[in-house]
N, C-alpha and C positions, 0 to 999 in steps of 0.2 A: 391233358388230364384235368378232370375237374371234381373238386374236394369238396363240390357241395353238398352231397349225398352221401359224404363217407362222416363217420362220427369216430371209429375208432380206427388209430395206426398201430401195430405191433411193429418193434423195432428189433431183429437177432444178429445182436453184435452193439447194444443200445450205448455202451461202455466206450465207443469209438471216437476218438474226439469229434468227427467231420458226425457221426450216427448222432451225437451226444445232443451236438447245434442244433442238426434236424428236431429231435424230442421236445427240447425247450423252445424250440418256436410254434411245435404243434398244440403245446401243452400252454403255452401263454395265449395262444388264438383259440382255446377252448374245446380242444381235441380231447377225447380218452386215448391216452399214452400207455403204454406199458412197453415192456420188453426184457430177453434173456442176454447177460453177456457170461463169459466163462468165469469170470473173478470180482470181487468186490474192491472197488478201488475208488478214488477219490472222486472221478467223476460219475460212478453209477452214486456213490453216499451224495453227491450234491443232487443227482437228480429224485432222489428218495426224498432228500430234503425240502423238493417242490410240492411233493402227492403222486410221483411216478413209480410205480410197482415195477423192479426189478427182479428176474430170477435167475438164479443160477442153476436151476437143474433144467436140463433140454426136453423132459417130458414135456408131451402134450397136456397132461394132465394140471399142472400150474398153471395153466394160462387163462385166464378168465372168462365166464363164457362167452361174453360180449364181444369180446375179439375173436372166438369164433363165427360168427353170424358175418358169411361171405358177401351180404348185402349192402353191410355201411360197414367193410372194417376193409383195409388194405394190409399189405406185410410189406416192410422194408428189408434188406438185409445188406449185409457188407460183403465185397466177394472174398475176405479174409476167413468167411465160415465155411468149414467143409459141406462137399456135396451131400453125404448121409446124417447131418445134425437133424435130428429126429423131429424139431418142431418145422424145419423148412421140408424134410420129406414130406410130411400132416397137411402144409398148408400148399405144397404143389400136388399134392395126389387128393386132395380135394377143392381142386381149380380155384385158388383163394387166385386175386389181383395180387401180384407178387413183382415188388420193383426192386431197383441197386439203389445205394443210395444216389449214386450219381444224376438218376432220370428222376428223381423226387427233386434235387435241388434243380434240376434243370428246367423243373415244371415251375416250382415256385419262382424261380427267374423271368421265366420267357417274357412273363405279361410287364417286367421293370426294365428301366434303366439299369443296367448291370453294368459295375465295374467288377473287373477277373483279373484276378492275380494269376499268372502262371510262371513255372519256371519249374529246374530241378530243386532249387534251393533258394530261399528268400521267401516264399512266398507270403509265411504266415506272419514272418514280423512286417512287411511289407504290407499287405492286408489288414492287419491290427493296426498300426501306424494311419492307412488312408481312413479304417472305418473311424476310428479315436479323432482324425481332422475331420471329418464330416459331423460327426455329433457333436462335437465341441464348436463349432462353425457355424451351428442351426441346419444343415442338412438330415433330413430328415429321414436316413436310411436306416434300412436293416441289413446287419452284417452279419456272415456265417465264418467264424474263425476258426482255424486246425489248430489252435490255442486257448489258453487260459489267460485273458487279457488282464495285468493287473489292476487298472483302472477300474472294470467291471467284475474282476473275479467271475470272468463267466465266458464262454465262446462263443457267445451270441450279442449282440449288440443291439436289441429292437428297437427300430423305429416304424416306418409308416411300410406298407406295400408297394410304394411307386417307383424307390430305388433300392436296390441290392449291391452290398460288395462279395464277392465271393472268392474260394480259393479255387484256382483252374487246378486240377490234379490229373496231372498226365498220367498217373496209373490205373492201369486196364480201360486208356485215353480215354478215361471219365470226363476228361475237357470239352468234349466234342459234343457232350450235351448238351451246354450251354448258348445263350445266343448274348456275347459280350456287346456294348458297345460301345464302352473305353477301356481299353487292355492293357496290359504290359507284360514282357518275357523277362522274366530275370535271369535264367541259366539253363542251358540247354547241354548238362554233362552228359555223358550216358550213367544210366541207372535204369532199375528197372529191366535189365534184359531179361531175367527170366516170362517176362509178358511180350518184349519186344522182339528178343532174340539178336538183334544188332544195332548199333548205335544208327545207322542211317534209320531204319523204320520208327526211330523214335524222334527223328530230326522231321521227318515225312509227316510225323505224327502234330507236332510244334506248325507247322506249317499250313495244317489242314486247319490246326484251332485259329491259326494268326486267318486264315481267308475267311473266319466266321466273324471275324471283328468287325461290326460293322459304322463303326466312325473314327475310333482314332486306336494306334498300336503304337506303345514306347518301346522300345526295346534294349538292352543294354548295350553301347558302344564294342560295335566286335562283333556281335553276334549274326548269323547269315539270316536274316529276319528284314526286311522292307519295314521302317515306321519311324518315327520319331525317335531320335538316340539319346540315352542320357550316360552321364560317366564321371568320373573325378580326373577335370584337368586333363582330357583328350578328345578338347576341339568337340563335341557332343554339344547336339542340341540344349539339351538341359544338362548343367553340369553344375560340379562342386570346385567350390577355389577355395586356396586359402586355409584347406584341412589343420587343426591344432587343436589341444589334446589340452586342458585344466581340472586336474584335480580327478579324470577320471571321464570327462563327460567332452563332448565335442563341437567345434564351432567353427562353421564355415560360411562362406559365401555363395549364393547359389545364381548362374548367369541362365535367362532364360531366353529362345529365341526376340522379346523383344522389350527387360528389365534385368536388374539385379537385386537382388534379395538378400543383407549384408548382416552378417552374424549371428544366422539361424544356427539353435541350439538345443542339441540332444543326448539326453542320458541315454547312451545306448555305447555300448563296446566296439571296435574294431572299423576297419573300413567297408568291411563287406554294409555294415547298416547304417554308414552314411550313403552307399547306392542305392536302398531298400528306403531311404527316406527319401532321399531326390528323386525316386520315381512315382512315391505317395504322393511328393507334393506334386510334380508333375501331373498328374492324375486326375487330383484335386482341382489344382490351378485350370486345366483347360474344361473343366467341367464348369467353371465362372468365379471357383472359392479365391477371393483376394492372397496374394504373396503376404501381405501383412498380417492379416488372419490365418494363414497356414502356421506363418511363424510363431504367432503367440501358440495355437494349439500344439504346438511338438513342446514347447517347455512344459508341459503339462502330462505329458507321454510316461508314463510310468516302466513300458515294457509290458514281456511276455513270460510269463511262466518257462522255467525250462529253455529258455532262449538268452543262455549267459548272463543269471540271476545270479546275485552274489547273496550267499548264504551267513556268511560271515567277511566281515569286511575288515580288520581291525591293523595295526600298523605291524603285529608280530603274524599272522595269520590271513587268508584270504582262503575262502571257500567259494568258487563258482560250479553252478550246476548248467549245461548247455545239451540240449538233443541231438547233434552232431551225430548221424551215424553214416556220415558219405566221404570220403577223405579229401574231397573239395571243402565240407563243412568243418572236418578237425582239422585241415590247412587254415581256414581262418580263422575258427579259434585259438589254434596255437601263435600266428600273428599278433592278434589281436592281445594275448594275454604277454606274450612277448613284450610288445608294445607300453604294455602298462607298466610291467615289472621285469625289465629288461637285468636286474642285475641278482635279480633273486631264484634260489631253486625250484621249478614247479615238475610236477605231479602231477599226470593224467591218470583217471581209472577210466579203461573203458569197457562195454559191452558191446562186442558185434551184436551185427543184428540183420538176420536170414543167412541160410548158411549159402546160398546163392550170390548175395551180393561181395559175401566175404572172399567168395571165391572168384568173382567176375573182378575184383579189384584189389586182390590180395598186395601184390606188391606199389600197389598205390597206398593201401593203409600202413604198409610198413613202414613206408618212407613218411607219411603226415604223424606216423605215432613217435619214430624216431626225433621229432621236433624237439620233442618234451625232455625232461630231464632226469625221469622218476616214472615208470608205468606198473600199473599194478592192472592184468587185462582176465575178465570174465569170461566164463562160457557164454557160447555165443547165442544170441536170443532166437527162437525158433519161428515163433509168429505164425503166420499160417504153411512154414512148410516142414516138412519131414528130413530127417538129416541126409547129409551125400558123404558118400564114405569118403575118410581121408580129409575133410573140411572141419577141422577145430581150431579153439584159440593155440592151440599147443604150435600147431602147423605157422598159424599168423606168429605166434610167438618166435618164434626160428627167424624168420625174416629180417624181423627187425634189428636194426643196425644200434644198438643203444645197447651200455654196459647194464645200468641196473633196470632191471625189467624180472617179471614172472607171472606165473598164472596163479588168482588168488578165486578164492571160492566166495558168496555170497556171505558165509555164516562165518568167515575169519575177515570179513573186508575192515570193518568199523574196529577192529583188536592191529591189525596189521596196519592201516593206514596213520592210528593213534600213535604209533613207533615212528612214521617217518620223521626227518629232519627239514623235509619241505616245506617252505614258511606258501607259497601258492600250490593248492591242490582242486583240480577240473574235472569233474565227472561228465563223461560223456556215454551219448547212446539214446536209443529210442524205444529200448522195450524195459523191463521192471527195475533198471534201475534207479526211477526215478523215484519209487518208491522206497531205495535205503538213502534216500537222501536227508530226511527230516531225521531217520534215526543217528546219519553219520553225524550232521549238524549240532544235534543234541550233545551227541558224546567231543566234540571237538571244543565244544562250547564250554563244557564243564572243565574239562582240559586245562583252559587257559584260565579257569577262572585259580 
């Protein structure tokens, strides 16, 4: 693909975190950006905030004329928008260039050094973590994050064109885009069946992206993947020793095929994101960046938006907000918060999220939500699919094996959750909950004052 003749991108779905990246790299390289998502929310107000015209209504008619003109405008879109959204019917029934996001990011890759994050889970704090040691290192990359990095407050990370980090997303095996050529697998659950249909076509799928790697593959210790292993204290090529826990933040040893790296240290929760840094550094390190220099940049790591942000932190009170919406990811959240406040009552609210996954994993989420002590669970987030009868939280709610639990509605969450006796309370999910989070915050905060 070549973007030297194109002047304007139209983005439909521009609201996406992975759409959102695309825009601000377009829009910093001096592209005209625009684009429609269905809701206004924090990341379309920041892209507003740049000079990016967003709309919310799906007429043709909003969209400017420029970005009509088939001759220097392309269309991006997400496959999360339906087939009939009326500005992608306009612009395929009058043969506009019309790409996924996936083959846009794939184009802007091909001609870099690409490092690819892949996995069901890790990828973005894993990815944020390697792009944050490469710009604080002098590596001169540009990274494309499925997060809000706090560091940059931004999911994009620009540096030069020559190298790329990116996220590998095995859904609708958007991975296979890519042409990595230092990778790493972080987990290979199944998810995603409704694209895959069975966990082996999505392992087939993992398999095809790992034969496109073309110089080095990490992979996590266990997983059925050929490449370099990393792990905590299981004989793993790259591993962590030593794991311990001060005041919140963690500090290990890291053994590499041919050094050790003693008392690397990171503000981040749980064990799952001491793996997710061992295989940053790992990443890093055999790209040329020094074990010493990796180290100094993780003390500097701030984290990920939404990726077990503590909202309120205080000795009567903890508030964390985390994305978790796979019951491998509220298994290690609950761990992980376990871990911290092993003697104190906690509180999960969560919101499912597709009524498919809910159901492909139902009695897996019972048993991770069971962990908790206290659940307060949402109707389930819809996203791009249409309901399946018989599939609500009511249904997940039955499951679960825990005395105090129910179903609470959005508009009594923040009155209901203000009653509990939970001194730790954990939001989780991945669709609009993220957004009662600054108001639950506010009210919890006033609370205690």
């Amino acid at each position: 693909m070549n973007f030297n003749n194109i002047h304007n991108i139209y983005f439909i779905g521009i609201g996406g975190i992975g759409m959102s990246a695309l825009a601000r790299y377009f829009h910093k390289n001096d592209f005209n950006v625009a684009g429609y998502d269905k809701v206004i929310s924090p990341v379309t107000n920041g892209l507003v905030d740049l000079g990016i015209s967003v709309f919310t209504d799906e007429n043709v008619q909003v969209v400017p004329s420029h970005f009509l003109n088939k001759e220097d405008s392309i269309v991006v879109y997400t496959p999360a928008i339906p087939e009939d959204h009326k500005q992608l019917v306009y612009f395929r029934g009058h043969d506009f260039d019309i790409f996924k996001r996936a083959e846009i990011l794939g184009a802007i890759t091909k001609h870099t050094f690409c490092f690819a994050v892949a996995g069901t889970h890790g990828k973005t704090t894993t990815s944020t973590i390697l792009g944050h040691i490469l710009k604080e290192t002098g590596v001169n990359a540009t990274s494309f994050l499925g997060g809000i990095s706090e560091n940059y407050n931004s999911n994009l990370i620009l540096g030069g064109d020559d190298i790329s980090v990116v996220e590998a997303d095995e859904f609708d095996r958007s991975f296979l885009q890519l042409s990595p050529n230092i990778a790493c697998v972080t987990s290979m659950d199944a998810d995603h069946l409704d694209i895959y249909g069975a966990p082996d076509a999505l392992e087939q799928s993992f398999n095809d992206f790992a034969n496109k790697v073309s110089d080095v593959l990490f992979v996590k210790k266990g997983l059925p993947l050929e490449g370099i292993t990393y792990g905590i204290e299981e004989g793993a090529d790259y591993e962590a020793q030593n794991v311990a826990i001060k005041d919140g933040t963690y500090f290990f040893d890291v053994k590499t095929p041919s050094e050790i790296i003693k008392n690397i240290e990171v503000n981040l929760s749980g064990r799952h994101n001491v793996l997710n840094t061992v295989v940053a550094l790992a990443m890093a390190n055999k790209f040329g960046v020094s074990l010493t220099a990796i180290a100094e940049a993780l003390k500097t790591f701030k984290g990920i938006k939404r990726r077990f942000n503590f909202k309120i932190k205080t000795n009567d009170l903890v508030l964390i907000d985390d994305y978790a919406h796979h019951p491998t990811e509220i298994n290690a959240v609950a761990e992980a918060v376990r871990e911290l406040y092993p003697t104190q009552k906690i509180m999960a609210i969560f919101q499912p999220h597709l009524f498919s996954r809910t159901q492909d994993f139902i009695d897996d989420f019972a048993k991770s939500l069971a962990k908790f002590d206290e659940l307060m669970l949402l109707d389930i987030y819809p996203a791009r699919e249409m309901p399946i009868e018989g599939v609500t939280s009511g249904w997940l709610l039955s499951k679960i094996d825990l005395e105090d639990k129910r179903l609470i509605n959005k508009i009594d969450l923040t009155h209901e959750v203000s009653k509990s006796d939970a001194s730790v309370i954990v939001m989780l999910g991945a669709g609009d909950i993220g957004e009662m989070v600054e108001p639950l915050t506010k009210t919890l905060l006033e609370k205690t004052i």
